[in-house]
C-alpha positions in Angstrom: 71.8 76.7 112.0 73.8 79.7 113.8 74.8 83.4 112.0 77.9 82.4 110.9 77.9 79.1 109.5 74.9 81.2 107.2 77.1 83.7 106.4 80.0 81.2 105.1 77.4 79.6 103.0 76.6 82.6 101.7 80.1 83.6 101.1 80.6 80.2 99.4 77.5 80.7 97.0 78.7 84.5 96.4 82.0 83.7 94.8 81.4 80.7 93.0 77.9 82.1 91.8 79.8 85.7 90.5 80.9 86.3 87.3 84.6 88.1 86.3 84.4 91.2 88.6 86.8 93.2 90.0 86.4 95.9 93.3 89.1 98.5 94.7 89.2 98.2 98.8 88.3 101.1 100.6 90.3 100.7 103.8 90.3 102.7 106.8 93.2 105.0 108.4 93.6 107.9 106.2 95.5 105.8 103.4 94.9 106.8 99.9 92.9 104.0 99.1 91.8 106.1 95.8 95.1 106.0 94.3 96.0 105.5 90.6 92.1 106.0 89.3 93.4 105.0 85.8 95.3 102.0 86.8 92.9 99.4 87.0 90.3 100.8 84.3 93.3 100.5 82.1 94.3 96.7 83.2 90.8 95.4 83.2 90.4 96.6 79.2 93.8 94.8 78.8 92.7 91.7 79.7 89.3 92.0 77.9 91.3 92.1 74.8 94.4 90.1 75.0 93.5 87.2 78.0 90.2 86.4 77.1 88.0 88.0 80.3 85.1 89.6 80.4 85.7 91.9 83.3 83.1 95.0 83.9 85.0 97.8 82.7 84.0 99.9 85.9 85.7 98.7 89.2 83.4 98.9 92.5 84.7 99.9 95.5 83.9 97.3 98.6 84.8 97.8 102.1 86.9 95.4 104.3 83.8 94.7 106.8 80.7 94.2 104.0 79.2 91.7 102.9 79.7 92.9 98.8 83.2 92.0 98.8 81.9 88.2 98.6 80.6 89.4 95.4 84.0 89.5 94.0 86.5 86.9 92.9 88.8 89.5 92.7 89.8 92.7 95.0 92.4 95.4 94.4 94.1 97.5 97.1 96.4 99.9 96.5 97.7 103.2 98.6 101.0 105.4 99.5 100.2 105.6 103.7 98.5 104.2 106.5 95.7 101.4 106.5 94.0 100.3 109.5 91.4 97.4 109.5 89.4 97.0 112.9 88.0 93.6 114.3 85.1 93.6 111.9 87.0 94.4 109.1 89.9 91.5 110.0 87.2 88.5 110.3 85.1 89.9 106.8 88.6 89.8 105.3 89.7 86.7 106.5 86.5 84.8 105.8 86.5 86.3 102.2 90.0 85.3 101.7 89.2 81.8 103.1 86.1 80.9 101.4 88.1 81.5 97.7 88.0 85.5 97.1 91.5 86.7 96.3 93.4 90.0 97.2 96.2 91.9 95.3 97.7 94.4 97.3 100.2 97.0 95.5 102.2 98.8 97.4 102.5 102.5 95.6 105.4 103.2 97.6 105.1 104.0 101.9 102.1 101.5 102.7 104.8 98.8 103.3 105.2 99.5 107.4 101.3 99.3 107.6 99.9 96.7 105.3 102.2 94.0 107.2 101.0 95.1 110.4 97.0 95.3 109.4 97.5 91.7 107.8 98.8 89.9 110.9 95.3 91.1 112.1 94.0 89.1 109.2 95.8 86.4 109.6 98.2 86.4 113.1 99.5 82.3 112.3 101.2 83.2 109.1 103.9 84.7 107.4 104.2 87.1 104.4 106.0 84.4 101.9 108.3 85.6 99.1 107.1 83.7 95.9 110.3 82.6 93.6 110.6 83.6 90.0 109.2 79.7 89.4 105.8 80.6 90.6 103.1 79.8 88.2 101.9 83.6 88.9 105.2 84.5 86.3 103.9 82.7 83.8 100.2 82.6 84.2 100.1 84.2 80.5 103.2 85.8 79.8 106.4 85.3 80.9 108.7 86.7 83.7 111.7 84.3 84.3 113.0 86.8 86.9 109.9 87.0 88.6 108.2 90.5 89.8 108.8 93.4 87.4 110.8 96.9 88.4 108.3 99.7 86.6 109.1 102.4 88.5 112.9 103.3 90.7 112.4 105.5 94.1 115.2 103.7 96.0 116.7 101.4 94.5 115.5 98.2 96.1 114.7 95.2 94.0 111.1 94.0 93.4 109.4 91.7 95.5 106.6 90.0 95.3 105.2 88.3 98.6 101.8 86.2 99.4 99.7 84.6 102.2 98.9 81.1 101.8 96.0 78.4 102.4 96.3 75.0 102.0 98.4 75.6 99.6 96.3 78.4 97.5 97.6 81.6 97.6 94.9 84.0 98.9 97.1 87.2 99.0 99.8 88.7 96.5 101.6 91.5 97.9 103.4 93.2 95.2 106.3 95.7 96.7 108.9 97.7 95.3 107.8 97.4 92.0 104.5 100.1 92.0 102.4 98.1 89.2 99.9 100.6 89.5 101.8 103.4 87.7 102.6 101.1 84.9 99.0 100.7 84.6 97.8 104.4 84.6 97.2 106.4 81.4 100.4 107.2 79.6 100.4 110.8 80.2 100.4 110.4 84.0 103.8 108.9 84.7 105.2 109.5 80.6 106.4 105.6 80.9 107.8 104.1 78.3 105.2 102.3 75.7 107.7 98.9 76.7 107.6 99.9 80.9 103.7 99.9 80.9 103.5 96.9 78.5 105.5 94.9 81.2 103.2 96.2 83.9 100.1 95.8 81.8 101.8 91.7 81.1 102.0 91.0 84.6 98.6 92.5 85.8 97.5 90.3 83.4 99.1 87.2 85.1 98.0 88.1 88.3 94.0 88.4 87.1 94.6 85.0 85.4 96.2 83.4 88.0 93.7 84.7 90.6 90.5 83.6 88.5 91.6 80.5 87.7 93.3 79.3 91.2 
């Protein structure tokens, strides 16, 4: 039996063996990986209480290249600059993704240029997809007939929400123009209205729903 058909056995036992757990990436290239510290916290106590999980309250952090992110159904990546993921770091990410581990990238405004260049290292066959407002994701749990909430305007452009399918199973949400991640944050970061952060809250929600049960 060679190294890596063990290590996708592994994998396989990993993520179907794990229970509702969440980790932040912590991705190369000077990228502020740390972003938004409340966001998630905030989000995972959400769900606790109005979806049903049973989430750890504490996020880990996982790298891109280690084994611990087969630990985790669930990973979170978030940032405002540049991301770089070498070879090591493409193939653990790719194998992850492939093996049933989901990733939810949030784009907190300037990651756009390098995230699409890092994720054809990922995955060089496909395609960033934009998913239509009729995509279970919108209404996982609650409802969002226009698909991808605005929460927060810098320029203007309309939300978008993009992902990488397998088979048919999306393995990676890429949420842009829309900067979930500040809707998520304690109140007194960004002052957002208590209806704004609900909405970002909402569709967190959908996406930790969709992801644990796809």
């Amino acid at each position: 039996m060679n190294r890596v058909f063990l290590f996708l056995l592994l994998s396989l036992f990993s993520l179907s063996a794990t229970s509702q757990e969440i980790a932040v990436l912590k991705y190369k290239g000077g990228g502020d990986w740390y972003g938004n510290p409340t966001a998630l916290p905030n989000l995972i106590v959400f769900c606790n209480e109005n979806i049903s999980t049973s989430i750890e309250t504490k996020p880990e952090v996982v790298e891109p290249g280690s084994i611990d992110i087969f630990q985790f159904p669930f990973v979170h990546m978030t940032g405002h600059g540049n991301v770089f993921f070498n070879e090591d770091d493409a193939e653990n990410l790719r194998r992850y993704l492939l093996s049933g581990g989901f990733l939810h990238i949030d784009d907190n405004y300037g990651m756009d240029q390098f995230i699409r260049r890092e994720l054809k290292k990922v995955f060089p066959e496909k395609e960033l997809t934009e998913l239509p407002p009729s995509h279970p994701i919108f209404k996982a749990e609650y409802s969002f007939p226009k698909g991808l909430p605005k929460i927060h305007e810098h320029d203007g452009q309309r939300p978008q929400a993009f992902g990488i399918f397998e088979n048919g199973r999306l393995v990676c949400l890429y949420t842009y123009e829309s900067d979930l991640g500040d809707g998520w944050e304690n109140e007194q970061v960004h002052n957002d209205p208590l209806e704004v952060r609900l909405k970002a809250l909402q569709m967190g929600a959908n996406i930790i729903k969709y992801a644990f049960e796809n």
